[in-house]
N, C-alpha and C positions, 0 to 999 in steps of 0.2 A: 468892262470886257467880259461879255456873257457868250457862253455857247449854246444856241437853240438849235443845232443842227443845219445844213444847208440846201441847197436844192436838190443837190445831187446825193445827199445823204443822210439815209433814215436813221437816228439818234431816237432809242426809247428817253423816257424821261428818270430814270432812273440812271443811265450812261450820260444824259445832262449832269445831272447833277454830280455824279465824280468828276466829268473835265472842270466843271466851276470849281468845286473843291480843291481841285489838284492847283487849280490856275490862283484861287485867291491863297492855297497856305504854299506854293511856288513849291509845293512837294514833286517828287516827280510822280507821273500817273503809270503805275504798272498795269498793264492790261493784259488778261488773259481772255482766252476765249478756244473755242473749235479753229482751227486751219477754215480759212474760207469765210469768217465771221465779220471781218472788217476793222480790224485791230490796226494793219499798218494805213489800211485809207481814210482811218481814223486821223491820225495824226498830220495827214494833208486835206484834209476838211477845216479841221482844228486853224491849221496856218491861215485859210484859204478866209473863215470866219472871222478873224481876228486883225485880216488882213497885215500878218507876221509873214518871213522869209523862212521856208523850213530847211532845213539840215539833217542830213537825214546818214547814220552810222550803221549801215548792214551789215550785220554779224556773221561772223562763219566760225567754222571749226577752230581754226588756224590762228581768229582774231586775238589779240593780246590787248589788254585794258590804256597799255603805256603806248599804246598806237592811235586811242582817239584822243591824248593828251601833245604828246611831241612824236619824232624818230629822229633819232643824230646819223646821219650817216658819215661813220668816221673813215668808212672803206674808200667814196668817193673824197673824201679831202686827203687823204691818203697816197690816191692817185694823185692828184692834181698838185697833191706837193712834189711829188718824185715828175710832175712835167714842170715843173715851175709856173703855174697858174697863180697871178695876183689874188685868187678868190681867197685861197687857202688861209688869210690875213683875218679873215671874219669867219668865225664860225658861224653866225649866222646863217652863210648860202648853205648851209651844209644840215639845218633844222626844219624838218617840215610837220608844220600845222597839221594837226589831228583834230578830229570834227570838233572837240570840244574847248581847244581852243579858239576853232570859229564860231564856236558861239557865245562863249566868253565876249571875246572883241568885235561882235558883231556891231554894223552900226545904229540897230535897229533888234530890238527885243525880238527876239526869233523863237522859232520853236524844235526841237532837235528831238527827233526819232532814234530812240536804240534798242535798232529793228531785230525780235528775234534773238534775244540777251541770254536764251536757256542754248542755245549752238553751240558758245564758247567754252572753255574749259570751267569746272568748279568756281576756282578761282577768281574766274574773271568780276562777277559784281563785286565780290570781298572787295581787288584789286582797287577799286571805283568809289569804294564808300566814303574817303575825307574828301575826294573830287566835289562831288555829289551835294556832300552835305556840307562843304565851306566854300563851294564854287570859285574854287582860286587852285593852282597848285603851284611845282617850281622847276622851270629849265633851269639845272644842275649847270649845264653848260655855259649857260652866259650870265646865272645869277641874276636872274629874275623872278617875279613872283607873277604868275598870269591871273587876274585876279577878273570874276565876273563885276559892269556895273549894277548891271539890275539881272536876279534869275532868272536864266531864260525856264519857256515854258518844255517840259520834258516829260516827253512819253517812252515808255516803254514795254516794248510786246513780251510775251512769253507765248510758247506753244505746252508749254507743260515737259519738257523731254526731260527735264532735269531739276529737280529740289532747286531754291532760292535762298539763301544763307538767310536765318532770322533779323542779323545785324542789320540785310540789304532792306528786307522787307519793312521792318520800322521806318526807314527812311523813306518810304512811298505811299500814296495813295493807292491802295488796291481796290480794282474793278474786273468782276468778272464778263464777259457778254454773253449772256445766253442763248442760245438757239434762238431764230426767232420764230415767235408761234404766228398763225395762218392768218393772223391781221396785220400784223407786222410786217410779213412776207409779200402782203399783196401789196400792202404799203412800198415797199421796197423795187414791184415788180411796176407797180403803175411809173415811179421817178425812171428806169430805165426803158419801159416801156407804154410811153403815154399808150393810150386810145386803142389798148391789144383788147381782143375781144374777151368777155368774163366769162363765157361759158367755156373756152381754152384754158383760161386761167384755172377757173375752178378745178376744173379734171385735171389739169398739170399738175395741180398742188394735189390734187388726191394721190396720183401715181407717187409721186416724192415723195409726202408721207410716209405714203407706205412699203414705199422702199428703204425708207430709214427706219422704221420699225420691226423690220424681218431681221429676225434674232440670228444671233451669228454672224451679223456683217462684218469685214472685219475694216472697212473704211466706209462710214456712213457721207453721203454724199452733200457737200456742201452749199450756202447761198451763192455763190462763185458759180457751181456748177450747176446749180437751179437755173441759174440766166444763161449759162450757155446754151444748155438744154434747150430753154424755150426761144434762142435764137434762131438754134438750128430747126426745131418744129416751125418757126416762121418763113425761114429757110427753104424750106422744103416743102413747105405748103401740104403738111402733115395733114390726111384727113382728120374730123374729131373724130369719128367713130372709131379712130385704130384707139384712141384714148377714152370714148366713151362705154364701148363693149371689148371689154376688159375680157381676154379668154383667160383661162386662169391653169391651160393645158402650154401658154405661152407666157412664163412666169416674166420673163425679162420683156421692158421697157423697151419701146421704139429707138433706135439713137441714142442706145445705152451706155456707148462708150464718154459720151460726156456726163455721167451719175456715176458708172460704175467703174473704179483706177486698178482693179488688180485682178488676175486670172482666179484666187479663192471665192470672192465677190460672184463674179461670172456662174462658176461654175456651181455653189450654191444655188443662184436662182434655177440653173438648167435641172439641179437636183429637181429644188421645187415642179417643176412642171413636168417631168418626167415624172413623178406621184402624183402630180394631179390627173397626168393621164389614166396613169393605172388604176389610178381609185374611180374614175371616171369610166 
């Protein structure tokens, strides 16, 4: 069970070699990277290669660690005893599966995404770490033990928003993804966009460049919004020239709203060009 990447997605050979890693010591693969890098389409690539079922645990603020293991809802057997419902006899109906119990008991070696793990509280991987690392845990309520047969394979994202407990980090394989540089990128640009012409390409990837490079940005624009971008210049059937003569008294990009996500962003580049004029 080897990961070379797939059609639809470009894997450096260095991001090979941590999912092997993670896959042969069944550690989980923590992945970090930029927003827009490919961190969670990482992990249904992963499934899609391996031809595993993925399971996929999306994090939020609000999530709690003891929600991808069980939840008892003692409120609804509660009711359903004051209506006299037969169910209220097994508590059972009253226990629902949390993703990691489905992947525990899955029937088939699977792969489980825990999308976005820096969202939830401090807390939360602490929460996680005897899960994780003896892949078994125990409904309290019916005195059981849920125990994995084989570990499944485990990825998980981070955006950076929040420190990772040392404890958690031992127990993973860490991988960072770096940006990718202008051979990778074309790489990337040909798999979603066979047979686009290379003299667009080129100059597109010039412009992004060096829109990510103008100091002060304060959300540098990402591979996600690379491809949007050049959808919509397809789209639109963008002259080259608005991309190949560059005026530099018009600092901001064509169809900027897909590169650039916030009014401080904007309104730096219109700085920029408003001194270019002037110095001009």
């Amino acid at each position: 069970m080897r990961f070379e990447g797939t059609s639809n997605y470009v894997a450096t050979d260095d991001l090979k070699v941590a999912v092997n890693a993670a896959v042969l010591l069944r550690r989980p693969l923590l992945v970090k990277g930029e927003p827009g890098t490919g961190k969670t389409v990482l992990a249904h690539e992963i499934a899609k290669a391996v031809g595993a079922p993925l399971i996929e645990w999306n994090v939020k603020s609000t999530t709690k660690a003891q929600q991808g293991l069980y939840e008892y809802d003692a409120v609804a057997r509660l009711r359903d005893g004051q209506l006299g419902d037969e169910r209220v006899h097994d508590i059972k109906n009253y226990i629902k599966k949390g993703k990691l119990w489905e992947a525990f008991t899955a029937p088939e070696l699977p792969v489980l995404l825990i999308d976005e793990i820096d969202k939830a509280d401090i807390e939360f991987p602490n929460d996680l770490l005897q899960e994780l690392d003896r892949m078994s845990f125990d409904v309290y309520e019916t005195q059981e033990r849920i125990t994995a047969a084989e570990r499944p394979i485990v990825v998980i994202t981070s955006n950076n928003e929040k420190e990772l407990p040392d404890a958690f980090l031992r127990r993973c394989f860490f991988h960072y993804i770096k940006f990718p540089d202008r051979e990778t990128m074309q790489a990337i640009i040909d798999v979603h966009f066979p047979g686009i012409q290379r003299t667009l390409i080129a100059k597109a990837l010039e412009v992004f460049y060096d829109v990510r490079d103008v100091p002060g940005l304060k959300k540098k624009p990402s591979t996600s919004e690379l491809l949007d971008w050049l959808k919509l210049l397809l789209n639109e059937d963008m002259p080259l020239d608005v991309l190949q003569n560059r005026d530099p008294t018009k600092a901001i990009p064509p169809l900027h709203g897909a590169l650039l996500k916030n009014e401080q962003d904007i309104m730096l580049f219109e700085r920029l060009a408003f001194m270019a004029r002037r110095n001009g």
